[in-house]
N, C-alpha and C positions, 0 to 999 in steps of 0.2 A: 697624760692629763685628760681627764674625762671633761668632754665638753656636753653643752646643753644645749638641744636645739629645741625652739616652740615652732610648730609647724600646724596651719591651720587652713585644713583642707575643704572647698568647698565643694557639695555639690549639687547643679542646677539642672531643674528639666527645660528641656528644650521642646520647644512646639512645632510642628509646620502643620500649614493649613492646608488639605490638600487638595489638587486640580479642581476646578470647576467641569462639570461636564456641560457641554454644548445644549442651551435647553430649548426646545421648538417656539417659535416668537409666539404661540398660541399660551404657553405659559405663564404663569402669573410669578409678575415680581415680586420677592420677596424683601421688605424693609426691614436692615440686622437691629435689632430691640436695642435701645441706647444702654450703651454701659451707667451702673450706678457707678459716683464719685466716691474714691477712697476715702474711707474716713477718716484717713492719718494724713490726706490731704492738708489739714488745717495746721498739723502737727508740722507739719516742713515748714507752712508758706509763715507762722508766727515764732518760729525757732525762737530768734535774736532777740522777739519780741518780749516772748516767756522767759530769756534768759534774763533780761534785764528786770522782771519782775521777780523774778526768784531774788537774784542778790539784793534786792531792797527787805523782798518778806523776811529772807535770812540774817541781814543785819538787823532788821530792827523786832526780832524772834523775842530777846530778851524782856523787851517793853510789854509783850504780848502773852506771859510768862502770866499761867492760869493756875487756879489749887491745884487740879488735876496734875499739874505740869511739876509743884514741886516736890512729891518723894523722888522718881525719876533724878531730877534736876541738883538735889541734895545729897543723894547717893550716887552720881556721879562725881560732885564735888569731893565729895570726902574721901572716895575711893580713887581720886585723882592727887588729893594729898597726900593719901598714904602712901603711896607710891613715890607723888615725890622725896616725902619725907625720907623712902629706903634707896632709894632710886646710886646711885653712889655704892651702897652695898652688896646688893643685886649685880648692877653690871660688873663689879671688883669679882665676884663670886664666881659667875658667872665665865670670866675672860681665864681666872686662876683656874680654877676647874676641868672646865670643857673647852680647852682651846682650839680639838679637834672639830667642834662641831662650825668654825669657822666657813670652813671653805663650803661645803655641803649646804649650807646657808645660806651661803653668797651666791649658788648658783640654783638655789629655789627664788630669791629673789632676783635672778637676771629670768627666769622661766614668765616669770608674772610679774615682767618687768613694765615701764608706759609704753610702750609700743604695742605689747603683745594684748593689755587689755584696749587698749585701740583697736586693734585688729580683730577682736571680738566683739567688741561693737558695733564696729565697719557690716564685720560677715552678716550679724542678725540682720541689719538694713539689708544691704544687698541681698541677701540670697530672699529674706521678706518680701524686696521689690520683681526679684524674678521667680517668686511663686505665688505671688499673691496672696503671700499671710499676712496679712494685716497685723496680727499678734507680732510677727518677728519683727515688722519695721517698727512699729511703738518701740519693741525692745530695743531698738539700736536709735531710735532719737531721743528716746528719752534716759536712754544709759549715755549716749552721747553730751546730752543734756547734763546730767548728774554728776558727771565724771568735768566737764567744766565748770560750773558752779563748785566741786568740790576743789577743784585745779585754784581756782580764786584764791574762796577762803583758807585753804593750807598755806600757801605763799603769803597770803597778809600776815598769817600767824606766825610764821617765820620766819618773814624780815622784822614783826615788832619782837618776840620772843628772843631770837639768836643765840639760843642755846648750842652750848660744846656736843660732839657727840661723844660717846662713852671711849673710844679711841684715839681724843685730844690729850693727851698728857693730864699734865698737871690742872689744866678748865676744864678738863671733862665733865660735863654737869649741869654747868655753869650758865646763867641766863650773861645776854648782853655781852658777848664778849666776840660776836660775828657768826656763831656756827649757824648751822640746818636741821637740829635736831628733833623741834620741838613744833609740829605735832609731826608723826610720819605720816610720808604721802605717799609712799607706800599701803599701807595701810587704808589710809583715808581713801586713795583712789579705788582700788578694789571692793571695801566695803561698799562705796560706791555703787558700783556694775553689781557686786553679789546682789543688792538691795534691789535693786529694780527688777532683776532677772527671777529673783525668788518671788519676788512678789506677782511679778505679769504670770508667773508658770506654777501658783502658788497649788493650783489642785492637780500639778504632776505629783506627788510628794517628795522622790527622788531628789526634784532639783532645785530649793531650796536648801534641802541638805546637803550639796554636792557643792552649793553654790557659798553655803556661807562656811563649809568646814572648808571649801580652800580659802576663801577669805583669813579665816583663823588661822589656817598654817600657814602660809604667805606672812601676813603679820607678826607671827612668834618668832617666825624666822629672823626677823629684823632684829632681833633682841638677842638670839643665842649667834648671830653674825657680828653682834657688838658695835652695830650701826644705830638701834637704838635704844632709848631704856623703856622701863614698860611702861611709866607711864605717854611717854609721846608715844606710843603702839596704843593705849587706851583713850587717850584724848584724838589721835587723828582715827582711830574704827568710827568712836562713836560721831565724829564730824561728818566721813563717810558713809554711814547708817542712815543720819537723821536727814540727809540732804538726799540720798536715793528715795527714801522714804517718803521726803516730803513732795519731792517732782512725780514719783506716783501716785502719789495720792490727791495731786492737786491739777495732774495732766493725761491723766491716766481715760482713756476714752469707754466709761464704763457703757458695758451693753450691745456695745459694737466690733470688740475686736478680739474677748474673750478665746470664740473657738474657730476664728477666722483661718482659712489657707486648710493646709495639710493638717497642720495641730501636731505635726512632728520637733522633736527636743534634742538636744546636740548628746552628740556622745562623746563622752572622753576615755581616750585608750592609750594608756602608755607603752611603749615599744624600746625594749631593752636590746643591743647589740652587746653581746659577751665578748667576742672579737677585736671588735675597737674600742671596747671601754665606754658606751656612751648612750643615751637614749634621750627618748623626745615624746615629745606629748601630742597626740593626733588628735583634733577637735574636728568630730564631720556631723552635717546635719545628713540628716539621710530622707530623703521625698520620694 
């Protein structure tokens, strides 16, 4: 049985200050220049406080719903009907057809499972804090940020919704009948972390790309796993999307943290064992 391991390796430099030499008391003392204050300083110390304003702006998004705002807003709806409208077909299709692509699915979504995008936003903070990138710790409070706020709003939508998932029997579908189906949080949470991450590194160009085409396979995956249909994979991306989105653009400490620290970007390297059947994903920042 091939198993799946996410492994995410950090690594940090280490400083030592070295010896003082013995200076003649004729020498003049030296005062060390005061360190400037972080500017993600603020970003820690109002965390809970931002959060709390985020879910207000976010529930009350709709009331705030501008011209600009409705093609976006309408072509979402529609293409969220139509979905639903086939949504029953599609997964039937989908489960007859391609049964094989079950399992392979199910273990790209344990890869990029909530722990592991945790663990990726732990690492930007931390390894941010012990290099003093600025850039990297934004990334990790405010992906941290995004990823709860998205955590919220998917669960409210899920306990009002309670749709079947595509492998209930006879409800599969089905709104109000107790499931989790409806929106994925899967999905939602990753779009998430992609959204912030792309955005803060947006003039790497690499990694936005890197960052929302895993999003997108992580997501599809949920659907040819027949955990969900596509539209809960359309309706939780774009919950995920507009909520990283909006914590960037609203927390985002322009002018200060741009090309702060090293200005180094993670690398992803998959490593295949043919032996045991297995492989894993290595995530290293390199400094």
């Amino acid at each position: 049985m091939m198993s799946r391991v996410l492994t995410i390796s950090l690594c940090a430099a280490l400083f030592w200050a070295p010896r003082p030499a013995f200076a003649q008391t004729s020498a003049p003392v030296q005062t060390p220049a005061p360190q400037e204050p972080r500017p993600t300083k603020q970003l820690e110390r109002d965390f809970l406080k931002n959060m709390l304003r985020d879910q207000k702006a976010i529930w009350m998004s709709p009331i705030g719903l501008r011209t600009d705002d409705l093609w976006w807003f309408g072509s979402l709806s529609g293409a969220t009907a139509a979905l639903l409208a086939t949504d029953r077909q599609t997964g039937d299709a989908i489960a007859a057809k391609y049964p094989e692509l079950v399992e392979p699915s199910l273990k790209i979504g344990d890869v990029f499972s909530g722990e592991s995008i945790i663990a990726t936003v732990g690492s930007f903070y931390l390894i941010g804090r012990a290099t003093k990138n600025e850039r990297a710790i934004e990334t990790g409070l405010l992906g941290g940020e995004a990823l709860l706020n998205a955590g919220i709003v998917l669960s409210a939508f899920k306990g009002i919704m309670q749709r079947a998932r595509p492998d209930a029997g006879e409800e599969r579908g089905d709104f109000f009948v107790g499931g989790a189906s409806f929106p994925s949080g899967h999905a939602g949470h990753i779009w998430a972390i992609a959204t912030v991450v792309a955005s803060e590194y947006h003039d790497r160009k690499l990694v936005p790309i890197v960052a929302y085409g895993i999003a997108g396979v992580a997501s599809l995956s949920r659907f040819t796993a027949q955990k969900h249909y596509l539209s809960d994979i359309l309706v939780g991306s774009a919950i995920g999307f507009g909520i990283g989105r909006y914590v960037y653009r609203v927390h985002h400490l322009d002018g200060t943290v741009g090309g702060g620290g090293t200005g180094k970007w993670p690398l992803i390297s998959p490593q295949v064992n043919r032996a045991t059947r297995s492989y894993r994903i290595s995530l290293n920042w390199i400094y």
